[in-house]
C-alpha positions as CSV (number, residue, x, y, z in Angstrom):
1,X,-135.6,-86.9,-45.7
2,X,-132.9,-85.3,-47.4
3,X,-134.6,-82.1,-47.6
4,X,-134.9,-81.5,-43.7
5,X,-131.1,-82.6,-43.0
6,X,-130.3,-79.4,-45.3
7,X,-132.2,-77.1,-43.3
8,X,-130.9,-78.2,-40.6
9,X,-127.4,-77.7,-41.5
10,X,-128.0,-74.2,-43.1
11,X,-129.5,-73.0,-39.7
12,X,-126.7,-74.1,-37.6
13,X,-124.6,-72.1,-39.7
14,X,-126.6,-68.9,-39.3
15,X,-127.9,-69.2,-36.5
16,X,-125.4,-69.7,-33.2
17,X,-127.8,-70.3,-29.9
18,X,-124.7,-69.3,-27.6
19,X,-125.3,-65.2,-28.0
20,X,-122.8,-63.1,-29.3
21,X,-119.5,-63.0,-29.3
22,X,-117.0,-60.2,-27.5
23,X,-115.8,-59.3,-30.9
24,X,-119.5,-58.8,-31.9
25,X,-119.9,-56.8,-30.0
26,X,-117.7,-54.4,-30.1
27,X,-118.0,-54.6,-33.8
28,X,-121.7,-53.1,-32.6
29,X,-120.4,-50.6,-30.0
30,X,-117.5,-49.1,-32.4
31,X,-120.0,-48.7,-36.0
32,X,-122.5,-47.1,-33.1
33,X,-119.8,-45.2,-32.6
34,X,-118.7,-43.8,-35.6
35,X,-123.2,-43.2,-36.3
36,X,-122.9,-41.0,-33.1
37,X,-119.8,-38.9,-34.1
38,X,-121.0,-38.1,-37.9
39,X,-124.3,-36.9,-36.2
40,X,-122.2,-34.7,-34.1
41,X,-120.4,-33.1,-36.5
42,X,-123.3,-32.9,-38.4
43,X,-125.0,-30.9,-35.9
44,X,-122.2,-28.4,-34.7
45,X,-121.9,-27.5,-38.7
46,X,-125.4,-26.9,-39.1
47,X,-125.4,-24.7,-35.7
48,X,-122.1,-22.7,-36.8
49,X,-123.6,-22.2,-40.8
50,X,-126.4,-21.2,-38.6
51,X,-125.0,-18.4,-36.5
52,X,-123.0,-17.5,-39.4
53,X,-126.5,-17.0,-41.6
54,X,-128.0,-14.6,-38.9
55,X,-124.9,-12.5,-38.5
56,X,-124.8,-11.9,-42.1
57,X,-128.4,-11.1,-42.3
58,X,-128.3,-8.9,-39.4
59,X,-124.9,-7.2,-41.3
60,X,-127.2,-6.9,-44.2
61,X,-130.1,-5.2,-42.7
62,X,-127.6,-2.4,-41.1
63,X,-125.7,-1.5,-44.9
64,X,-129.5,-1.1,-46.0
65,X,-129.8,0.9,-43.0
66,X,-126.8,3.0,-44.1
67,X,-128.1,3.5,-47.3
68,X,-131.6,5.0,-45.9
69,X,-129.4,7.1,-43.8
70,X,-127.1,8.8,-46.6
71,X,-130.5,9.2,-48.9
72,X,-131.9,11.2,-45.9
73,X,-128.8,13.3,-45.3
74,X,-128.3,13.9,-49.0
75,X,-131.8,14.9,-48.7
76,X,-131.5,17.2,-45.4
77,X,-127.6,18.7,-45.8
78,X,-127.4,18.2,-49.9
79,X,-125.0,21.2,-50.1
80,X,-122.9,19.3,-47.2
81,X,-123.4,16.3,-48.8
82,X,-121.9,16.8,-51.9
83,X,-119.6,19.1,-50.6
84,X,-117.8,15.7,-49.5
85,X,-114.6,14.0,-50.8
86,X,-113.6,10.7,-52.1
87,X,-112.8,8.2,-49.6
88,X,-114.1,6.1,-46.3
89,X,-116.3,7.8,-43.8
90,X,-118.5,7.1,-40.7
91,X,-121.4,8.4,-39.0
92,X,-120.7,11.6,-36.3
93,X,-120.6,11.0,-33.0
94,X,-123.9,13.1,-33.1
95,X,-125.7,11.0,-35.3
96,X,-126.7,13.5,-38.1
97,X,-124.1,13.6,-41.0
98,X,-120.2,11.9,-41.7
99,X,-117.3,12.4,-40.9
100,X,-113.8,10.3,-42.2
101,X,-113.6,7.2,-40.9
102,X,-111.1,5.8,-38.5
103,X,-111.6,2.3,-39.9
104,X,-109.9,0.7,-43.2
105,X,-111.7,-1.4,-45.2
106,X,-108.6,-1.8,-47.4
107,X,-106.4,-3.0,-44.5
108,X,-108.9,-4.4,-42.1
109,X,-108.4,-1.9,-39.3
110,X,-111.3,-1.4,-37.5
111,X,-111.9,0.8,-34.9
112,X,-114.3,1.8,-32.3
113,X,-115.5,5.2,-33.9
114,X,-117.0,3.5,-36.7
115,X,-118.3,0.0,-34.7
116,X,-122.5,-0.3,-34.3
117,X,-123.1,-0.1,-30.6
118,X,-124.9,-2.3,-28.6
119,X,-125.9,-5.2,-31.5
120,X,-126.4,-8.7,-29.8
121,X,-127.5,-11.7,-31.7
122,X,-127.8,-15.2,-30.1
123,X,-127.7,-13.8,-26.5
124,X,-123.8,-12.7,-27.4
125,X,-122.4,-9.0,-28.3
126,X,-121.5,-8.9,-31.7
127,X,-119.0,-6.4,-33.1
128,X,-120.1,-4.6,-36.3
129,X,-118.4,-2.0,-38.1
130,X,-119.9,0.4,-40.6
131,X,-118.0,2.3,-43.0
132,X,-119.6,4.7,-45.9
133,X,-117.1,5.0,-49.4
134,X,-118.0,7.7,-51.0
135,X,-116.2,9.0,-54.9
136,X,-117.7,10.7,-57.7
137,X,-118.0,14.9,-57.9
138,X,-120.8,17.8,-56.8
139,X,-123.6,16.1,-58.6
140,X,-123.4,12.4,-58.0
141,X,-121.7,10.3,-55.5
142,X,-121.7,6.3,-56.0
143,X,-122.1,5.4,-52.4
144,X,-121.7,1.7,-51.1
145,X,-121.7,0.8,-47.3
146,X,-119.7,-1.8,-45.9
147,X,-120.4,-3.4,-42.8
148,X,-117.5,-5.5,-41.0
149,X,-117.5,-8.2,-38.4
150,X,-114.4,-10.5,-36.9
151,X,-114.9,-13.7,-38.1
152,X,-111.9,-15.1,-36.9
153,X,-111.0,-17.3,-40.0
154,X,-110.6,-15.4,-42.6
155,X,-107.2,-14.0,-43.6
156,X,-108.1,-10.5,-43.2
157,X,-109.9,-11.4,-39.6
158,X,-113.0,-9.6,-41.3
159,X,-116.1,-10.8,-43.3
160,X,-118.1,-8.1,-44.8
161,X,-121.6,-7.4,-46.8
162,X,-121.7,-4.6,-48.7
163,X,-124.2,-2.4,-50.9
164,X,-124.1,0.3,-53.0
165,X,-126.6,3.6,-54.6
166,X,-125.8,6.2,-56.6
167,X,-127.2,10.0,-55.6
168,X,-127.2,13.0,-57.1
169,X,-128.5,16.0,-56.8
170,X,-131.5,16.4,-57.8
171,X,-133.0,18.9,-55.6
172,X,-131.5,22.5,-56.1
């Protein structure tokens, strides 16, 4: 039958009852390989993007803070307030009002007057700097609050979220 001598050689040309070769299979082992070390790099990405994520958030959170803490001292020391120049500041050592800053924003100088104590995220100390610009005259100040951290990578060393309010003096 000239129909089962074809099947016959098909299949031996397929199919090769010896096993596999050496060159198989390492063929096998090295596209394995390559499988294993995308997945790899896939996964240290999405861990760094990760960490990167919750710092900024965290960042985030503490320039909303600064803004709830400039409406309240606008709101307590309004004559002090406003009484304040044009430029960088940061909170007192005491807690209650500003003071100029030690830390440039501008030239990526930070320093440890202005840095948020005691902030750890992912079981690891992270350092964050606040700084408060401040411009406009007696009755309104355009206030936006940076907040810093060393990234490492960037050319500055710094990444930074910032937001903004304007006061004014509505209270007499």
């Amino acid at each position: 039958m000239p129909g089962i001598a074809t099947t016959n050689i098909v299949k031996s040309m397929f199919v090769n009852d010896k096993g596999l070769s050496l060159i198989e299979i390492l063929i096998a082992i090295g596209l394995m390989l390559v499988v294993v070390a995308a997945l790899t790099k896939l996964a240290v990405t999405t861990l760094n993007t990760s960490d990167a994520s919750r710092i900024r958030s965290v960042a985030q959170e503490y320039a909303d803070a600064g803004i709830d803490f400039v409406r309240f001292y606008r709101d307590t020391n309004s004559a002090e307030f406003f009484a304040l120049g044009n430029g960088d500041y940061q909170k007192n050592p005491s807690g209650d009002g500003l003071e100029p800053s030690q830390c440039s924003i501008d030239s990526g100088t930070m320093k440890e007057g202005c840095e948020i104590q005691g902030v750890v995220i992912n079981n690891a100390t992270v350092h964050l700097y606040q700084v408060f610009r401040i411009s406009g005259d007696a009755t309104r100040k355009e206030v936006t609050v940076y907040v810093l951290w060393n990234n490492g990578s960037s050319a500055s060393g710094y990444s930074k979220v910032e937001t903004g309010t304007i006061l004014t003096k509505w209270r007499n």
